[in-house]
C-alpha positions as CSV (number, residue, x, y, z in Angstrom):
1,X,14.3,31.1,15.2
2,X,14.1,27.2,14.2
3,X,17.2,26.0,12.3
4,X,14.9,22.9,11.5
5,X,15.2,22.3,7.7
6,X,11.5,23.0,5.7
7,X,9.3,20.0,5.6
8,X,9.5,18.4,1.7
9,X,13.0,19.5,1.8
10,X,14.2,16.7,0.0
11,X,16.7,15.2,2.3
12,X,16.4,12.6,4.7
13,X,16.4,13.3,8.6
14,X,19.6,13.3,10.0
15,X,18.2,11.2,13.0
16,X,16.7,8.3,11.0
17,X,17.4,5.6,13.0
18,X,17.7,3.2,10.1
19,X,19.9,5.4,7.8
20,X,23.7,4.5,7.1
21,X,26.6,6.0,8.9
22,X,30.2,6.1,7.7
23,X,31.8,3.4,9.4
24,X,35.1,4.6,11.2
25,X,38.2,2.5,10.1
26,X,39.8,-0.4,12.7
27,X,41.8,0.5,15.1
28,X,45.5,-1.5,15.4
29,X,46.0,-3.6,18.1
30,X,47.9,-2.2,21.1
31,X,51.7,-2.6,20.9
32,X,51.9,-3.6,17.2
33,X,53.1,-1.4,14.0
34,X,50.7,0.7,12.4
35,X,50.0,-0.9,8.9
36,X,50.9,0.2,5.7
37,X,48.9,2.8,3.6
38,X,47.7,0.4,0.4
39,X,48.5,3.3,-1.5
40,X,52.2,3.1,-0.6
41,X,54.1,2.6,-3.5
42,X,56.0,-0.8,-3.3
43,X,58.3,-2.6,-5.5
44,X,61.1,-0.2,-5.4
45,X,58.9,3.1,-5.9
46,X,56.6,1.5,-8.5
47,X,53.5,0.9,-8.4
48,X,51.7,-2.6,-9.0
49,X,50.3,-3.5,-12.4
50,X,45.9,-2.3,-12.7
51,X,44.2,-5.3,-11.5
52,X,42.4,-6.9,-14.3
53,X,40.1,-9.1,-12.7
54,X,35.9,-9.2,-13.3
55,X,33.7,-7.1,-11.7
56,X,32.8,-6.8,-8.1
57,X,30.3,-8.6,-6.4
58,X,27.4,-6.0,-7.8
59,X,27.9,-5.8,-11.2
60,X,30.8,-2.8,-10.4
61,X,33.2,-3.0,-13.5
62,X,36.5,-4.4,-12.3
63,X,38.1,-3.5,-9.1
64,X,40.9,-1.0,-8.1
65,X,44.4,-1.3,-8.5
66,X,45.1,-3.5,-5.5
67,X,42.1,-6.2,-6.7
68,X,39.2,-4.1,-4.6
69,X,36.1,-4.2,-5.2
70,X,34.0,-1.0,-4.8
71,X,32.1,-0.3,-1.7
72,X,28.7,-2.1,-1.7
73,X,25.8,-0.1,-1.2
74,X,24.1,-2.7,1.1
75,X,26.5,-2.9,3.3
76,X,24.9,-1.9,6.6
77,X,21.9,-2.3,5.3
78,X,19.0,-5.6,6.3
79,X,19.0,-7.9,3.8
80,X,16.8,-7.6,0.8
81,X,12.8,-8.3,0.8
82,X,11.7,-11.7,-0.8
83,X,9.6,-10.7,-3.8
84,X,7.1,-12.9,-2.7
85,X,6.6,-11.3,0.0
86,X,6.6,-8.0,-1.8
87,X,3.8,-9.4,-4.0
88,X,1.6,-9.9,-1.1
89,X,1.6,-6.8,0.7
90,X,0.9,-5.0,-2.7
91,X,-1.8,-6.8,-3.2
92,X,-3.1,-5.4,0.4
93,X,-2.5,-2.0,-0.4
94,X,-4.1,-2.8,-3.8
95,X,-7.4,-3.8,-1.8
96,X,-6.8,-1.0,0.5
97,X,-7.3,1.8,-1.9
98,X,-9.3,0.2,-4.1
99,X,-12.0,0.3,-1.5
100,X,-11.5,3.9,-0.4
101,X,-11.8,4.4,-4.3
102,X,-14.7,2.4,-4.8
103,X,-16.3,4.8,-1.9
104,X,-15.4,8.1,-3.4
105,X,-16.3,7.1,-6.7
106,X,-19.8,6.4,-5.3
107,X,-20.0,9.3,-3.2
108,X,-18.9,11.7,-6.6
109,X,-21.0,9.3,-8.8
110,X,-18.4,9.1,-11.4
111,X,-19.1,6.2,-12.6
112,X,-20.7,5.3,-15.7
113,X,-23.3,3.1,-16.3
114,X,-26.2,2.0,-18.5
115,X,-29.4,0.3,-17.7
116,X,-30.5,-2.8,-20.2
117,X,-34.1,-4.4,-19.2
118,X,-31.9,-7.7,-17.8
119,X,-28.6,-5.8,-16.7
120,X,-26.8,-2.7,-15.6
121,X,-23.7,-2.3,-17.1
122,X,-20.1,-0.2,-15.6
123,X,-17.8,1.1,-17.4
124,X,-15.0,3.8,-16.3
125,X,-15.0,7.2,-16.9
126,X,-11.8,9.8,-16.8
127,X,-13.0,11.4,-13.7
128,X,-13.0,7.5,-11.8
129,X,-9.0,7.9,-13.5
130,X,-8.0,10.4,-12.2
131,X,-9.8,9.6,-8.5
132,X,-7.9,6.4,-8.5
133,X,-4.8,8.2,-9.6
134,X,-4.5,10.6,-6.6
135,X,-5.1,8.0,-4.2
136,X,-2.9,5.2,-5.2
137,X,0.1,7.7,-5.9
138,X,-0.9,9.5,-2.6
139,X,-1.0,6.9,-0.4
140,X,2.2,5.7,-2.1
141,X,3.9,8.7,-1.5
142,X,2.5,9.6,1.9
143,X,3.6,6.8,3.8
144,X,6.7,5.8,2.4
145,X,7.9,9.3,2.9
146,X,7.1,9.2,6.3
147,X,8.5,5.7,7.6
148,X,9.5,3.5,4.4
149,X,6.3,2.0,4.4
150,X,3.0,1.3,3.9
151,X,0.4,-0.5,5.4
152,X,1.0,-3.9,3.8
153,X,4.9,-3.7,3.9
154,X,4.7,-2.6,7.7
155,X,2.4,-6.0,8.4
156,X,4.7,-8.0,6.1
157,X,7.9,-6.4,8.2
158,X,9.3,-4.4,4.9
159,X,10.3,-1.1,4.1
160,X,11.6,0.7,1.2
161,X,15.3,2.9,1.5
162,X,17.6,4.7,-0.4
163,X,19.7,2.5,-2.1
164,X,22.8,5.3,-1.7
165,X,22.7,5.6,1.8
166,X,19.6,3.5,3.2
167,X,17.6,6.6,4.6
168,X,13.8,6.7,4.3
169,X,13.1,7.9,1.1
170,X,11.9,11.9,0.7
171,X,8.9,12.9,-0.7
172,X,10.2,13.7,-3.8
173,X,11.9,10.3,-4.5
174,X,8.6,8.4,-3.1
175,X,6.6,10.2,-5.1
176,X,8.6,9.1,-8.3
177,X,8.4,5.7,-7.3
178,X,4.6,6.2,-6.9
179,X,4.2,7.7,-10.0
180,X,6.0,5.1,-12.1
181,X,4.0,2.9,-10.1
182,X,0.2,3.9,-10.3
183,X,-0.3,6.3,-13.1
184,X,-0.2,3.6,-16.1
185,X,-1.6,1.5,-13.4
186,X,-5.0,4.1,-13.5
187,X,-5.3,5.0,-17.1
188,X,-4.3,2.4,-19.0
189,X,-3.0,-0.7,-18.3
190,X,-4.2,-1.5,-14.7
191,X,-2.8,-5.0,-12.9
192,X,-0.5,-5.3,-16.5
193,X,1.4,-2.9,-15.3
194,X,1.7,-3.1,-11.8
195,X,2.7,-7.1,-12.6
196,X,5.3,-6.1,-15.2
197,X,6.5,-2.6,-12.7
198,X,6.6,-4.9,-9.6
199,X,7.3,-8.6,-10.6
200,X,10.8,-7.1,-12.0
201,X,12.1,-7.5,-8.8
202,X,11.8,-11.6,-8.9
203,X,14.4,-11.4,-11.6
204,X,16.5,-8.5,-11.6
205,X,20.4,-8.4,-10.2
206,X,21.7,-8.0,-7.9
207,X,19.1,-5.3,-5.7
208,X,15.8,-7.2,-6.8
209,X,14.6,-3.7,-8.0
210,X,10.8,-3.0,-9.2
211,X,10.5,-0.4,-12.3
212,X,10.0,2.1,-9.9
213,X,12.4,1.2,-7.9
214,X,14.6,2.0,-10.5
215,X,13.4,5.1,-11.4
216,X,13.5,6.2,-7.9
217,X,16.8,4.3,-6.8
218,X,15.5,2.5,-4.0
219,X,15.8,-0.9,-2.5
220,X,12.8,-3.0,-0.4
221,X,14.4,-4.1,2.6
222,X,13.3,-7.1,5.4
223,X,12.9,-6.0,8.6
224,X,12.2,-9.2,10.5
């Protein structure tokens, strides 16, 4: 009998080469003292004033009592994807589906369409919708479940991880990310959206997050 967890069990693979491991604290140098605990209590049995200082280096709100900071959640982690490079290989994808779409929609004849004497003239229907839909959000969730990425962050050398511990994301969280992604993207709003979901990441601080990053708590990470 397998002890192997289910498959779309939620959690990511113990052996993911690429996820976070608890770093074990430094060892003291032969011969000398072991240091003290900074949770010793100096100054004749008190402890030292709260630290009042700003925040830490990502937006934490003030530091400990000894003028930490708390733990960063990149640490151990590549550094962060450019956005601009992010921009491009969304656009591949884009064209990716779009033409997988454009064939299903053909083969289905979903499409509708009217016939002037000096044009023929598209428009969209629900059913085109909901085919691009289930293939943007599928391919989303497919292949960033499996590896971190898809086909235009794996050329661009990107991949997306969990910002907590910098696992590949499961199917559950990729496919929140996909859907905050592609859905207004299909019914309504189209490359609006997708500028607006993804070009959030050229501004925001300090984890150049997308919408659906956000909503999925993930980072885009550089590989190369």
């Amino acid at each position: 009998m397998t002890t192997e967890p289910p498959p779309g069990s939620g959690g990511p693979p113990e052996d993911d080469p690429l996820r976070k491991h608890p770093q074990e604290p430094p060892r003291e140098p032969p011969g000398e003292p072991p240091r003290g605990s900074p949770y010793d209590t100096p100054y004749d049995g008190e402890p030292p004033p709260p630290y009042s200082g700003g925040g830490g280096p990502y937006g934490g709100q003030g530091g400990d009592a000894y003028g930490g900071y708390p733990e960063d959640p990149l640490a151990g982690m590549p550094p962060l994807a450019e956005s601009g490079r992010r921009t491009l290989a969304r656009i591949i994808d884009m064209v990716l589906v779009y033409i997988v779409v454009a064939l299903v929609v053909w083969a289905f004849r979903v499409d509708q369409y009217t016939v002037d004497a000096d044009k023929i003239e598209f428009g969209k229907t629900l059913g085109r919708e909901i085919i691009t839909a289930v293939l943007y959000v599928a391919y989303d969730t497919i292949l960033i479940a499996r590896t971190g990425q898809t086909l235009g962050k794996k050329w661009f050398g990107m991949r997306v991880a969990n910002l907590a511990d910098g696992s590949t994301p499961s199917v559950q969280t990729s496919l929140v990310r996909a859907l905050v992604l592609w859905i207004p993207f299909a019914f309504c709003c189209a490359c609006v959206w997708t500028a607006i979901a993804g070009g959030w990441s050229y501004f925001d601080k300090p984890y150049k997050q997308g919408l659906h990053d956000k909503a999925a708590k993930t980072v885009v990470v550089g590989l190369t």
